[in-house]
C-alpha angles and dihedrals in degrees: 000000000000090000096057090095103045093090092058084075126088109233116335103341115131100191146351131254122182117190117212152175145192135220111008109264136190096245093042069068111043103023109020108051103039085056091053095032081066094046091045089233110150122202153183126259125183118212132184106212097206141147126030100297094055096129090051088044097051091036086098099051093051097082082042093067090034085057087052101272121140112233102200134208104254089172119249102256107043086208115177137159120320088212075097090065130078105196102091116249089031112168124251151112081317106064090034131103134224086243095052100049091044083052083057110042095049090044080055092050090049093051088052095045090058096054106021111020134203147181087217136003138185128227128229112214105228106243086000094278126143105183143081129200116038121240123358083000097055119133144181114231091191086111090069102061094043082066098051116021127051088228141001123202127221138156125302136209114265108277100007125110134177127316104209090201096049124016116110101244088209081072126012129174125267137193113212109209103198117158087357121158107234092242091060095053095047084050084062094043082054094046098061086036092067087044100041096233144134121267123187126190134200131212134180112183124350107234145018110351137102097282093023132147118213107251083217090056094051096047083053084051094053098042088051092052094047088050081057092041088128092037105047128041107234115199150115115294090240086062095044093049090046086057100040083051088047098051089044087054 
């Protein structure tokens, strides 16, 4: 059972990793990519160009994609639950529509296709979290991003990573990665090596911070991924998910 998924791979490759990030932090810049850029590991970050300011906001990523990076929708507003708010009628998923996340997210894609374009992207749920409405109104707007967006990236279960054959690419499984030891996230790089499958990790700041990743740890991470160079596909999720649609098809 654990060789079904080997030939989803192209050549050798015995699996799939995608590195990625939310939210366009300082030290993504200043930490993250230059690590991966030495190593030639090419991720994915996922940016909300939002506010007023969103070009000059989005200036530095440009070269980033330029360099092979993939700069993901991460929709404008980022909006999640407001189950994560106290003042009572806080917004949130819950008091949103279907057509006011697609507005949104689309108004998001515009803005990053004007700056950093793309053939195909992939979306990164905010929170993780894929509804609107909240009770018998909620809905998924999964379907949404499967319209406009060649993949779209959630939460996975613990020690699971991506069937190619069978994962829903609107909304694949992730495994965030936040204040990990390094020997923990290569166990789970071995883990989809021995199943063939795809694992995608997500990062916020490198470094010490809430949702922070040791630098220590991802450059662990990275060594680990260039000793497997032959073994594990390294690349963006949008270029995973463009093979994995192709083969389907």
């Amino acid at each position: 059972m654990s060789q079904i998924n080997f030939d989803a791979w192209p050549g050798d490759y015995r699996a799939a990793v995608s590195v990625s990030f939310d939210d366009g932090t300082e030290t993504q810049l200043s930490t993250a990519i230059p690590l991966m850029d030495e190593r030639e590991i090419k991720g994915t970050f996922y940016i909300p160009p939002r506010g007023d300011d969103w070009q000059a906001k989005l200036a530095p990523w440009v070269a980033i994609h330029e360099s092979g990076h993939e700069i993901g929708n991460h929709s404008i507003g980022h909006t999640c639950s407001r189950n994560f708010r106290d003042e009572p009628g806080a917004g949130g998923l819950e008091s949103m529509t279907l057509e006011q996340m697609e507005a949104d997210v689309v108004e998001a894609e515009e803005r990053l296709q004007s700056m950093v374009p793309r053939e195909s992207r992939s979306f990164a749920y905010p929170c993780y979290m894929t509804y609107v409405g909240m009770g018998e109104t909620r809905q998924s707007y999964v379907p949404i991003i499967a319209r406009n967006f060649i993949a779209g990236r959630s939460y996975g279960e613990y020690g699971f990573a991506n069937s190619p054959h069978n994962c829903d690419l609107a909304c694949l499984w992730s495994r965030p990665v936040e204040h990990t030891r390094g020997e923990e996230i290569v166990g789970m790089i071995d883990r989809a090596m021995a199943q063939g499958r795809w694992l995608i990790l997500t990062m916020h700041a490198i470094g010490s911070a809430r949702l922070g990743t040791g630098v220590g740890e991802f450059q662990w991470m990275l060594d680990y991924l260039v000793r497997q160079r032959d073994r594990i596909w390294v690349a963006p999720v949008a270029t995973i998910a463009e093979h994995l649609l192709t083969t389907r098809t």
